[in-house]
C-alpha positions as CSV (number, residue, x, y, z in Angstrom):
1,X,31.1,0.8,-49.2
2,X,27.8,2.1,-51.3
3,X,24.2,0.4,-50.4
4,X,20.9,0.6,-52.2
5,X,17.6,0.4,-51.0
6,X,16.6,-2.1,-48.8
7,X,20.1,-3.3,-48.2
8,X,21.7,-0.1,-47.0
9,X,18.6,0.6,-44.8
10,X,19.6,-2.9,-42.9
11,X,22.8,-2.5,-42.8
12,X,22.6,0.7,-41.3
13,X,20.2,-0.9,-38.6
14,X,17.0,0.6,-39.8
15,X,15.8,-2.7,-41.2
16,X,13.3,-2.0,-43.8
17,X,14.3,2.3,-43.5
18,X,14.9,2.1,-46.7
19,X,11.5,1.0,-47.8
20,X,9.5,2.6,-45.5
21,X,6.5,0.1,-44.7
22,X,8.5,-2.9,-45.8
23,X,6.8,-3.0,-49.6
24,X,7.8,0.5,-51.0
25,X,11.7,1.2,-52.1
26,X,12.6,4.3,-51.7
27,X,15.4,6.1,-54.4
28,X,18.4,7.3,-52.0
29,X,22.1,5.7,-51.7
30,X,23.6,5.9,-48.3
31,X,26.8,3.8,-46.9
32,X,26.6,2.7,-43.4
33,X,29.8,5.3,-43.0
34,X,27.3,8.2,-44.0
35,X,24.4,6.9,-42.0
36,X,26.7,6.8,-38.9
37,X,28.3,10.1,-39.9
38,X,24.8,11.6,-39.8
39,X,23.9,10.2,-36.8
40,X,26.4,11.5,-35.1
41,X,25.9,15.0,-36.5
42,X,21.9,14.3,-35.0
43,X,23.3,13.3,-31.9
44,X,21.9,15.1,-28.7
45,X,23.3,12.1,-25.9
46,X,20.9,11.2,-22.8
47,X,21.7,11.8,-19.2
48,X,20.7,9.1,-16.6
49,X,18.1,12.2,-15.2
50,X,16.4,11.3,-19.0
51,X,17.1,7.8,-18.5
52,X,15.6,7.1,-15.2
53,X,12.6,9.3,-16.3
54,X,11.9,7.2,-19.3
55,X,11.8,4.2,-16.9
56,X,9.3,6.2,-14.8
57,X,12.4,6.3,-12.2
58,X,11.3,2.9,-11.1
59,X,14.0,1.0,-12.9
60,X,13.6,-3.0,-12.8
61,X,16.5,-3.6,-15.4
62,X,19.5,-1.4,-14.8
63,X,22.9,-0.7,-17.0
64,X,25.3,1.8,-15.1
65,X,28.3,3.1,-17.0
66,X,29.3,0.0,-18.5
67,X,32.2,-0.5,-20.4
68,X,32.0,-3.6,-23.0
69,X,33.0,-5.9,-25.3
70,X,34.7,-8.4,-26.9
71,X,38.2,-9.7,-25.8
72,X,40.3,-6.2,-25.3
73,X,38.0,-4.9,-27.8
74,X,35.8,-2.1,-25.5
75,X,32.2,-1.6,-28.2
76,X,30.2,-0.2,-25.0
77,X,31.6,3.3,-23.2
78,X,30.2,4.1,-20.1
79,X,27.0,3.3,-21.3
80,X,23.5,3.4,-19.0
81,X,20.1,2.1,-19.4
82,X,16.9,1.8,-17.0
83,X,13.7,0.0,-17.8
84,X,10.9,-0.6,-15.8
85,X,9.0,-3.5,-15.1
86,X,6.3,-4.3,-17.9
87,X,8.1,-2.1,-19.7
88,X,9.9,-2.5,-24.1
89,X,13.0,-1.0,-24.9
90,X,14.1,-1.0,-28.3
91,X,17.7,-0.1,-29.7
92,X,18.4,1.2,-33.1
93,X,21.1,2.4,-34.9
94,X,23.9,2.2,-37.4
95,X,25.4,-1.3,-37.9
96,X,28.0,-1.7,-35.2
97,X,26.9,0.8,-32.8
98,X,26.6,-2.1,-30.2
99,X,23.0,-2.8,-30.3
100,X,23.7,-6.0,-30.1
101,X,26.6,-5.8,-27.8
102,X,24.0,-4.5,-24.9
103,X,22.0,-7.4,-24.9
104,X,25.4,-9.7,-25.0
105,X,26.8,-7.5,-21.9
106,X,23.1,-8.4,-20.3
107,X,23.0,-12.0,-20.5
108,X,26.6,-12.3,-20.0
109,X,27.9,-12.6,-22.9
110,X,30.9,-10.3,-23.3
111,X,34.1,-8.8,-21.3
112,X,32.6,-6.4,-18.9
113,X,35.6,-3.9,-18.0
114,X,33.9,-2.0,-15.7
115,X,30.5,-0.4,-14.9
116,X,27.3,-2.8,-13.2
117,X,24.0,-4.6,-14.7
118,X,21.1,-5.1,-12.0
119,X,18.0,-6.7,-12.3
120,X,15.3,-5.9,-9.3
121,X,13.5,-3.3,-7.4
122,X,14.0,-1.8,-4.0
123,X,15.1,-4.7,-1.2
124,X,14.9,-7.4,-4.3
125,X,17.6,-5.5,-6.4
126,X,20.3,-8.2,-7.8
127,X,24.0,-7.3,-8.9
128,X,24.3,-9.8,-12.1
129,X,27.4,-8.2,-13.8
130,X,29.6,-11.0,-13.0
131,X,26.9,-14.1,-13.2
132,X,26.9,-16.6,-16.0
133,X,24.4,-17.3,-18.8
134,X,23.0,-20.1,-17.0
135,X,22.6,-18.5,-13.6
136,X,21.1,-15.2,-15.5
137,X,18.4,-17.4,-17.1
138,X,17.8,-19.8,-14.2
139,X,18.3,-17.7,-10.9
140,X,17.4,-13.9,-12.4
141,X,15.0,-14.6,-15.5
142,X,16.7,-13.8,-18.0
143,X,16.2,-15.2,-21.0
144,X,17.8,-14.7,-24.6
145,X,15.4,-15.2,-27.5
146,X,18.4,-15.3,-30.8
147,X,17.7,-14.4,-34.3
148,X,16.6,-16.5,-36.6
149,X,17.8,-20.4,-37.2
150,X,18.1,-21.3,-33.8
151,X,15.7,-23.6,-33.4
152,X,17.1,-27.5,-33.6
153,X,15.2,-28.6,-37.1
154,X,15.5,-32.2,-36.7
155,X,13.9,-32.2,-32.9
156,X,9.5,-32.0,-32.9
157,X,8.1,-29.1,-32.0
158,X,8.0,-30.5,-28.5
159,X,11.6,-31.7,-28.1
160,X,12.1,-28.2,-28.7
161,X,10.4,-26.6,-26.1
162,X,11.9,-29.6,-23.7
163,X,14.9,-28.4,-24.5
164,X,14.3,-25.0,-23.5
165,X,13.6,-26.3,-19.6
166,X,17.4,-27.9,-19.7
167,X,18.2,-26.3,-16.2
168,X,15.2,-27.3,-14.7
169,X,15.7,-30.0,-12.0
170,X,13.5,-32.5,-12.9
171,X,12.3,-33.4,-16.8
172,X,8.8,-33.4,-15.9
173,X,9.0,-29.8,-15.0
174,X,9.8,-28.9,-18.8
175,X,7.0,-31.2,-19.9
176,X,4.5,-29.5,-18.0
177,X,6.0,-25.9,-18.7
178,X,5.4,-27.6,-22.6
179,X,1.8,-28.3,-22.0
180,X,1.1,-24.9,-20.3
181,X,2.8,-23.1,-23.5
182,X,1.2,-25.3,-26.0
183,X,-2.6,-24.5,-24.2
184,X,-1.5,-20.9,-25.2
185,X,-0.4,-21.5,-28.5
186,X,-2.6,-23.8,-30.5
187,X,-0.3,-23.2,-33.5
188,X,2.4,-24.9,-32.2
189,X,0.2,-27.7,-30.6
190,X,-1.0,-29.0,-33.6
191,X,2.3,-29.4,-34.9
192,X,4.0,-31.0,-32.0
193,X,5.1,-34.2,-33.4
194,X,6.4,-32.0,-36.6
195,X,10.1,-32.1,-37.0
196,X,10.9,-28.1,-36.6
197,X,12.2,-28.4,-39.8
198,X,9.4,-28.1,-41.3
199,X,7.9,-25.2,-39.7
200,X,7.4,-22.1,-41.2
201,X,9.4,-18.7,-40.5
202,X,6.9,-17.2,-38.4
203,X,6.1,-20.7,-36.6
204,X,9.8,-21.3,-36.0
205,X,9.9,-17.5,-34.6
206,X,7.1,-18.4,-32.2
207,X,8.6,-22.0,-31.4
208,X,11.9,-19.7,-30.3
209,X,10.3,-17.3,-28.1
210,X,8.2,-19.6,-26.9
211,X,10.8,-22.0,-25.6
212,X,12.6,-19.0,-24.0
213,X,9.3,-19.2,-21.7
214,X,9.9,-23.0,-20.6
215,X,11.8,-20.9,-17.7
216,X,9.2,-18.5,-17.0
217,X,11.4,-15.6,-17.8
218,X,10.9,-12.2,-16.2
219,X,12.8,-10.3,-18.7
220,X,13.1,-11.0,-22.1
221,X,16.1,-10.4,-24.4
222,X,14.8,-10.3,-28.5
223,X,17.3,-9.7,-31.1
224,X,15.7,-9.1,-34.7
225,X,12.5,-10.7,-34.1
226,X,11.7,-9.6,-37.8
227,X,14.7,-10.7,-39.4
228,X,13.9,-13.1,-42.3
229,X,9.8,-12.4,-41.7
230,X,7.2,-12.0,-44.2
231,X,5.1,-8.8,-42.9
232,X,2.2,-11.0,-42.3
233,X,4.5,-12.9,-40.0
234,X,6.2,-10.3,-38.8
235,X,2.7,-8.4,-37.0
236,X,2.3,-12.0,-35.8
237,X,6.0,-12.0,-34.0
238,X,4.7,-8.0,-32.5
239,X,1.5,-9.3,-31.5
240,X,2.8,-12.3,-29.5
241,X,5.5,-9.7,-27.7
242,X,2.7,-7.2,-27.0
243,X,0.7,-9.9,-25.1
244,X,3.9,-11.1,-23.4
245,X,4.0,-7.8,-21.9
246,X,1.3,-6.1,-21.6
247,X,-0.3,-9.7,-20.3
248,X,1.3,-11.7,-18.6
249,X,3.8,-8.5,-17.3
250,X,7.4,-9.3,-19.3
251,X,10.0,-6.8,-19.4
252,X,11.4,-6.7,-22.9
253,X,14.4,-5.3,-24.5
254,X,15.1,-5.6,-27.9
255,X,17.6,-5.0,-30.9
256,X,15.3,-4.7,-34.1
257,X,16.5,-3.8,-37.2
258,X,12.8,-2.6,-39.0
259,X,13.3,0.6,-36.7
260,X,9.8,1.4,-37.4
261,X,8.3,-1.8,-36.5
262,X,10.5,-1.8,-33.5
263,X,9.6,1.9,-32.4
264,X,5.9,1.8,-32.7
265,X,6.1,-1.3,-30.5
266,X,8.4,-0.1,-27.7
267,X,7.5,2.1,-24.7
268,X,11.2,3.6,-25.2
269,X,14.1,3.4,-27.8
270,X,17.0,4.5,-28.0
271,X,19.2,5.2,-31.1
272,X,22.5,4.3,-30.3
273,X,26.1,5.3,-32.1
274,X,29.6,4.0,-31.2
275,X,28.5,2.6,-28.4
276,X,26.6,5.1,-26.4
277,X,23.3,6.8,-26.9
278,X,22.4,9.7,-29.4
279,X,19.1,10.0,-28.6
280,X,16.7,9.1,-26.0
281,X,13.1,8.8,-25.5
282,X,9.3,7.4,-25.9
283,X,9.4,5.1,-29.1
284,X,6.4,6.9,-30.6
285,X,7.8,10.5,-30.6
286,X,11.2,8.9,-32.2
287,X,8.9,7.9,-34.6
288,X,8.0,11.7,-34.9
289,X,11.6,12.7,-35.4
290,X,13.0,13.8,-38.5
291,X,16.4,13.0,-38.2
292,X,15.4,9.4,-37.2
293,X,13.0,9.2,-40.2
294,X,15.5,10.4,-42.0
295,X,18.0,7.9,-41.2
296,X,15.9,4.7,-39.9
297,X,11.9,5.0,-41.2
298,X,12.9,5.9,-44.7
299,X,11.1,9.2,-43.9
């Protein structure tokens, strides 16, 4: 299976790899068998000492030696993670190397066959392998922000952020979360009567992430926020994310397939293959790497 240019580069999980800053195409032909191949061959693994350091060994979202997936179907092997609180994490990789399995496994969205997820620090720490999607988002703040198109198109703008506040007890509640989220976002406030239809890609992209906050989230759980983006929209998407973190204090991890959008945003990344990790560590010196340019930043 032979890709060109900006195609092999995203299915290979390095989103724009392939042309570097998202304008410029690079020459090379690579199949996502090669780029896993290669990846492989790069692959130096992470022990939970690296792990827990990257997470200053304060973690506040914990993954220990999880193993994954989808009906009998095992995508995650004895995998680990630890991020901190405030703290991005971003995962990259080949396509199917169960990027987006880990945030399934998180939210509660796949066959856990053994291994734990915790969410907490210290006295506060929670076991939440075995709680639903619902109980994740409503009693451990944990919300999911999807890729694109999830938005409902014939609901307004507001309806959609109403909707986001479905497990609150009492509608009011999501009204007010509504007004508190449309004082920070002006964009969306003058179009709150607007079917969300009509909305642009990088308004529906703020529309989603911003009904994930209806719920005052503590951890947020962003899969391709790119995907679909013009780059003007795209910095927007980062922008909104940075201040969601570095603000108001949000834990983020994310799947993103323009690897070098995704890097220079993230405290950590990891690059992970068949389900585990090849390589570990701050998202700025993957950036540096050459086997990572090689294979993700079109470098």
């Amino acid at each position: 299976m032979a890709a060109t240019g900006e195609n092999s580069a995203r299915d290979a999980g390095g989103g724009d790899g392939a042309r570097g800053d998202g304008g410029i195409a690079t020459d090379y032909v690579i199949s996502v068998e090669e780029v896993t191949r290669q990846a492989r061959e790069m692959a130096v693994g992470a022990s939970r000492e690296q792990i827990a350091a990257l997470a200053h060994d304060a973690p506040f979202v914990s993954i220990e030696n999880l193993r994954a997936g989808y009906g009998k179907m095992e995508i995650l092997h004895d995998f680990n993670l630890q991020v901190a609180k405030r703290q991005s994490l971003c995962l990259i990789g080949p396509n199917g190397a169960g990027k987006s399995t880990v945030l399934h496994s998180i939210y509660g969205f796949t066959n856990i066959f053994s291994g734990a997820i915790s969410i907490g620090e210290g006295d506060d720490k929670q076991d939440i392998t075995a709680l639903t999607a619902s109980e994740k988002l409503h009693s451990a703040g944990i919300a999911y922000i999807l890729q694109d198109k999830s938005v409902f198109p014939s609901m307004t703008v507001e309806e959609n952020l109403w909707m986001g506040g479905y497990l609150m007890e009492k509608p009011d509640d999501a009204k007010e979360a509504a007004e508190r989220i449309f004082e920070k976002y002006p964009r969306l406030a003058d179009r709150r009567t607007h079917p969300a239809g009509v909305l642009s890609g990088g308004e529906r992209r703020l529309l989603e992430i911003s009904r994930a906050l209806v719920m005052e989230p503590e951890v947020l759980l962003v899969d391709e926020p790119s995907i679909g983006l013009e780059p003007r929209f795209i910095d927007m998407v980062f922008e909104i994310l940075d201040d969601l973190q570095n603000t108001e204090g949000k834990t983020i991890i994310m799947v993103e397939q323009n690897a070098k959008k995704g890097l220079e945003f993230a405290d950590i990344g990891y690059v992970l293959v068949a389900g585990e990790i090849a390589i570990a560590g701050p998202g700025d010196e993957l950036l540096e790497n050459p086997a990572v340019g090689k294979l993700f930043l079109g470098g």
